[in-house]
N, C-alpha and C positions, 0 to 999 in steps of 0.2 A: 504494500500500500504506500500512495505516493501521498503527500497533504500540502496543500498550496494554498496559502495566506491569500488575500484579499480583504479589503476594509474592515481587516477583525475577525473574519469569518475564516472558520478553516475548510476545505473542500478535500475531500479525500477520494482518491482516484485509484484505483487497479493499474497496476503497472501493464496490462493489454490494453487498458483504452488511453496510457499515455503513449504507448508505441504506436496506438494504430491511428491519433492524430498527428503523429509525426511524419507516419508515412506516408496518408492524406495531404499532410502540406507538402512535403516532397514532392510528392507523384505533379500533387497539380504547377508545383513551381518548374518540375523536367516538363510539363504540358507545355507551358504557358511561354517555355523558350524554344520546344516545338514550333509552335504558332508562329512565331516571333520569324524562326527562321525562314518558316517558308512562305510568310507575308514581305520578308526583303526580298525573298526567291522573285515570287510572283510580282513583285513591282517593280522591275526594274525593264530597260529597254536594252538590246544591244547594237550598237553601232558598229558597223564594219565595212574599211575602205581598202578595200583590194588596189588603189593603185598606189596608196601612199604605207601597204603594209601592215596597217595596224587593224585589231579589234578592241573595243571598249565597250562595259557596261554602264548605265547610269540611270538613277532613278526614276522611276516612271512619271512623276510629276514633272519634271525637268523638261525643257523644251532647248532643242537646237536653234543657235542661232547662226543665220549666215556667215556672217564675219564681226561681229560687235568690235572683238579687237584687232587693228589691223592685220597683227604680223599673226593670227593663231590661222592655224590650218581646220582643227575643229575646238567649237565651243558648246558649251550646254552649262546652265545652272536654274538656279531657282529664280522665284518670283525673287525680283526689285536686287538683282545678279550677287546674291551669296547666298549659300556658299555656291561657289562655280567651279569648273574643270575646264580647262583647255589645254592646246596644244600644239605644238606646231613641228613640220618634219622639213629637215633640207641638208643637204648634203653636208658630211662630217668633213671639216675645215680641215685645212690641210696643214699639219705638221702639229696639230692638236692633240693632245693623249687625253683621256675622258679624265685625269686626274685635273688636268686644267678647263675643261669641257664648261665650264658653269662660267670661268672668266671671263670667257667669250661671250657670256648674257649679260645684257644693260640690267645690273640689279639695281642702280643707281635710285630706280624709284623707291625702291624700298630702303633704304639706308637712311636712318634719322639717328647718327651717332650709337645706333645698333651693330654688334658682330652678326655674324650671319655662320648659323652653325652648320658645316658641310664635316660630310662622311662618304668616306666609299662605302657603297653595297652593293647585296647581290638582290637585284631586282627581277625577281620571275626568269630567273637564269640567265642575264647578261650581267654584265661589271658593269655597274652607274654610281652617280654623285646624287645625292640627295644634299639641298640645302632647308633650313629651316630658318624663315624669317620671321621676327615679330616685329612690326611697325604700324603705325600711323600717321594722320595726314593734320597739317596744324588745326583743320577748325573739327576736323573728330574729337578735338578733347580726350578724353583718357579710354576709349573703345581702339583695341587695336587688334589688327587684323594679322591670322597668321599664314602664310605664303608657304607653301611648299615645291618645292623644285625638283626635278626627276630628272636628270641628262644621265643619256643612253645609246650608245652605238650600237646599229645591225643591219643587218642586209645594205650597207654603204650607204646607210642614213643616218642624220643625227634627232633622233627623239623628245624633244623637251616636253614632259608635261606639268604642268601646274596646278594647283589646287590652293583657292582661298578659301578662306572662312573666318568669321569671326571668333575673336579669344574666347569670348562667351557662351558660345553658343558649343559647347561640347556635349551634345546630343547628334550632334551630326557629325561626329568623328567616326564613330562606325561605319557609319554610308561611305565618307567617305574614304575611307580606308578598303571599302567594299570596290569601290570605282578603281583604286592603283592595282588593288590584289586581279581585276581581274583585265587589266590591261595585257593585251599577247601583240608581239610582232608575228604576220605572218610568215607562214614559209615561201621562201624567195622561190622563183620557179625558174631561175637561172641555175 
């Protein structure tokens, strides 16, 4: 026998009916990350462009935009453009190693006396630079925005993809995080 306090009162319980609402709440919390998973399955759309190589996922809400920013090749985000993903593909510069591969981007917009934290990795099975920027713009005030960078060499192309979002809004880290994991360079047919 188990006895659990309450406002004075004592409740006394069978140690089988304190296991089997334990295992009740389990069962439905493995449910309920069931659901979970296969409500991001079912929402998402995939993009795929056969001349520039790539496939990407992204959220079904998400709408593409033609070209919003100049230089991206593809763009998609949400309503009123965070968080967004874009990306742009062009020939891997010459005499460039992917360790300097990021130098070569104008980060310049995002630097407000901020470091900018890069790393090698293995991203989806090639060698890339990952940077991570936190910044903001003078009349944001203290909302800053974090920039994620992705340079990547393959099939004799250079891959940059990007990912903003705001610092605060870390409910959309998953997603987004869902969008890089399921980024693929096609196979070349050369």
């Amino acid at each position: 026998m188990i006895e659990i306090r309450t406002k004075n009162v004592i409740h006394t319980l069978s140690r089988t009916r304190c296991i089997t609402v334990l295992l009740v709440l389990m069962s439905t919390s493995l449910l309920a990350q069931d659901f979970l998973s296969e409500f991001v399955e079912v929402t998402t759309r995939k993009h795929i462009d056969a001349e520039l190589g790539f496939s990407v996922e992204y959220p079904y809400e998400w709408e593409p935009s033609a070209n919003p920013l100049a230089e991206s090749d593809f763009y998609v985000g949400a309503p009123y453009s965070m968080p967004s993903f874009w990306m742009t593909v062009s020939d891997i510069p010459d005499g460039v190693d992917i360790e300097d591969s990021l130098v070569s981007l104008d980060l310049s917009l995002y630097i407000q006396d901020t470091k900018i934290q890069k790393k090698r990795i293995d991203f989806n099975g090639h060698d890339a630079m990952k940077a991570v920027i936190r910044w903001t713009t003078p009349d944001a005030g203290r909302h800053f925005i974090e920039t994620t960078v992705i340079s990547l060499y393959a099939n004799d192309r250079w891959y940059q993809l990007t990912i903003n979002q705001s610092d605060r809004e870390t409910e959309w880290r998953p997603r987004l995080q869902a969008i890089l994991d399921s980024f693929r360079v096609l196979e070349s047919e050369s």
